[in-house]
N, C-alpha and C positions, 0 to 999 in steps of 0.2 A: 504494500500500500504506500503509497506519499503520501510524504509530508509535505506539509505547506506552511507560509508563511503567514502569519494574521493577524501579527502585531509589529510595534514596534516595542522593543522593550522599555525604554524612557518615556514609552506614554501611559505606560501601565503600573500609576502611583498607588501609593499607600491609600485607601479609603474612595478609588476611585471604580471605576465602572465604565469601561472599554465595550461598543460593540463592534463588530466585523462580520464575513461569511467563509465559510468554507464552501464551493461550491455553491448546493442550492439550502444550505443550513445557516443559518443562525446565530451567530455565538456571544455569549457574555465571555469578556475574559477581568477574571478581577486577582490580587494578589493581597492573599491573607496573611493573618499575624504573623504565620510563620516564614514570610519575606515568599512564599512560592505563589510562581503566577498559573491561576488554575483557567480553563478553556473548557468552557460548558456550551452544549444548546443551547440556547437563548429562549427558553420554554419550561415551562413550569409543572411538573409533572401531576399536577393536580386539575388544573383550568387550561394549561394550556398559555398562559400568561406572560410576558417576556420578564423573566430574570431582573435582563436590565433597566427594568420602569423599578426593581425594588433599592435596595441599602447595600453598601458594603461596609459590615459592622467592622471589619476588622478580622475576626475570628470566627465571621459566618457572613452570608448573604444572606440576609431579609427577604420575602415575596411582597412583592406592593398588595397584593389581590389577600389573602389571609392571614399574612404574616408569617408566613412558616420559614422558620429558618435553616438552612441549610450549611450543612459545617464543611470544610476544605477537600473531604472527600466526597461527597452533593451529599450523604447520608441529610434527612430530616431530621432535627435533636429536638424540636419544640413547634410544638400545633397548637395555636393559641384556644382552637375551637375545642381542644380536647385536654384543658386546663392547664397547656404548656406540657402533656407528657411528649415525649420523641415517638416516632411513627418509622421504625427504623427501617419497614420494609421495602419504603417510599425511597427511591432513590433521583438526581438530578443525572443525566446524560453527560456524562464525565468523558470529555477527548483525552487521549494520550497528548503529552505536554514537554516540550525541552526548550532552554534557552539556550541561542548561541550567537554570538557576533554580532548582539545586539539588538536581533529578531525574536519575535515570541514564535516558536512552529508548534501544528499540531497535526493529528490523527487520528483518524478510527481505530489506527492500529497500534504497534508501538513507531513510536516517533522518531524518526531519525534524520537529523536536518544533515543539509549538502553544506560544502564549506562557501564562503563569500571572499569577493575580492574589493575589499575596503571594509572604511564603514559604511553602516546603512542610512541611508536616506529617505525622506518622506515618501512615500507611495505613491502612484500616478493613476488614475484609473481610465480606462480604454473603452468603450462601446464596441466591443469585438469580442468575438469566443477566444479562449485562451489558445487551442490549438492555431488561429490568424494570427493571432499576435506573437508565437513563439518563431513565426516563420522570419519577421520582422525584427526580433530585440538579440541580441547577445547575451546566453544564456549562463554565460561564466562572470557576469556582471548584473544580471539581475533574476529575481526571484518570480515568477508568475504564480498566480491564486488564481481560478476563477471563481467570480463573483454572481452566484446566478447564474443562468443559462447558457448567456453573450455578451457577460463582459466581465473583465480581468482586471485585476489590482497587481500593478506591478511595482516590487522593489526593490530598484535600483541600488547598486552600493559605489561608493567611489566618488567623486567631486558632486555636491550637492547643484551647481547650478549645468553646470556639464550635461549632468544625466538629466535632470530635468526636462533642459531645452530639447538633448537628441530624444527622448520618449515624449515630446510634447510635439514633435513635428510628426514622430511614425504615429501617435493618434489620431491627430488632426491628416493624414495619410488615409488612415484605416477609415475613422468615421465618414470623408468627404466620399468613400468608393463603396 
C-alpha cells in the first residue's frame, strides 16, 4: 500500500486540528499530549460527524455532536450520554502514521514514507487526477496525494519560491487543457 503525504509537520500544533484527504477520505490529523501526530477519518463513529468540527483536548479529541471523547488511540474513554463511562468497543478509524522530513505521511496500511530532496514546502493543489499530474512534476522533488477523485495536492521540497512558480505554471498547464 502507499503512503502519502497529508501534512505538513509544522502545521500540526499542540491543541490544534488539521484537516486534509487521502484520496476520496477525510482526515483529522491532531497531535496529542504525548507530542504524537495521530491521522484519523475525519468521521465520527457514532453520527457520522466530522472529528474536526470537535476539540483537541490535548490528551483526547472531543466530538462536537455528543461529546464523546476519544483518546490517542481513537478508543472512546467517556460518553457523556452514559454518565461519562468509556464505550470501549466504539473505536475512531485510526490510519497508520510516520513523521519524516518534515511531512506528516499516512496509510491504511503500515506507513512507510519515501525519502525527500530538501525541505518541505507549502503544498500546491492541481484540478487534475494524480496519475496527469505525475506525468508533468519531478517525482524525486515532490510528493503527490490525490485529493478526491481529480485532483492532487502536491508537495514540493526544495527552494520554496522555485517550486512554487514551476508547479504553478504545470497547473495553470493542466487546468487550461
Amino acid at each position: 500500500m502507499t503512503s502519502y503525504v497529508v501534512a505538513l509537520e509544522k502545521d500540526v500544533r499542540d491543541f490544534s486540528i488539521v484537516r486534509s484527504m487521502m484520496g476520496d477520505k477525510p482526515l483529522v490529523i491532531w497531535r496529542g499530549a504525548s507530542g504524537a501526530i495521530n491521522v484519523w477519518l475525519d468521521r465520527c463513529p457514532h453520527r457520522s460527524v466530522r472529528l474536526s468540527a470537535g476539540r483537541n483536548m490535548g490528551g483526547y479529541l472531543e466530538g462536537v455532536y455528543h461529546g464523546w471523547k476519544f483518546d490517542e488511540s481513537g478508543k472512546v474513554t467517556q460518553v457523556p450520554a452514559l454518565q461519562g463511562r468509556p464505550s470501549e468497543d466504539i473505536t475512531a478509524t485510526v490510519y497508520s502514521t510516520a513523521v519524516a522530513d518534515g511531512f506528516v505521511w499516512a496509510s491504511e496500511e503500515e506507513c512507510a514514507p519515501s525519502g525527500s530532496a530538501g525541505e518541505p514546502c507549502y503544498p500546491v493543489h492541481i484540478a487534475a487526477p494524480v496519475d496527469q499530474v505525475r506525468l508533468h512534476v519531478d517525482a524525486s522533488a515532490n510528493h503527490l496525494t490525490p485529493w478526491g477523485i481529480d485532483r492532487t495536492m502536491v508537495y514540493p521540497t526544495g527552494d520554496p519560491v522555485q517550486r512554487r512558480a514551476e508547479l504553478s505554471a504545470i497547473r495553470r498547464r493542466l487546468e487550461e487543457s
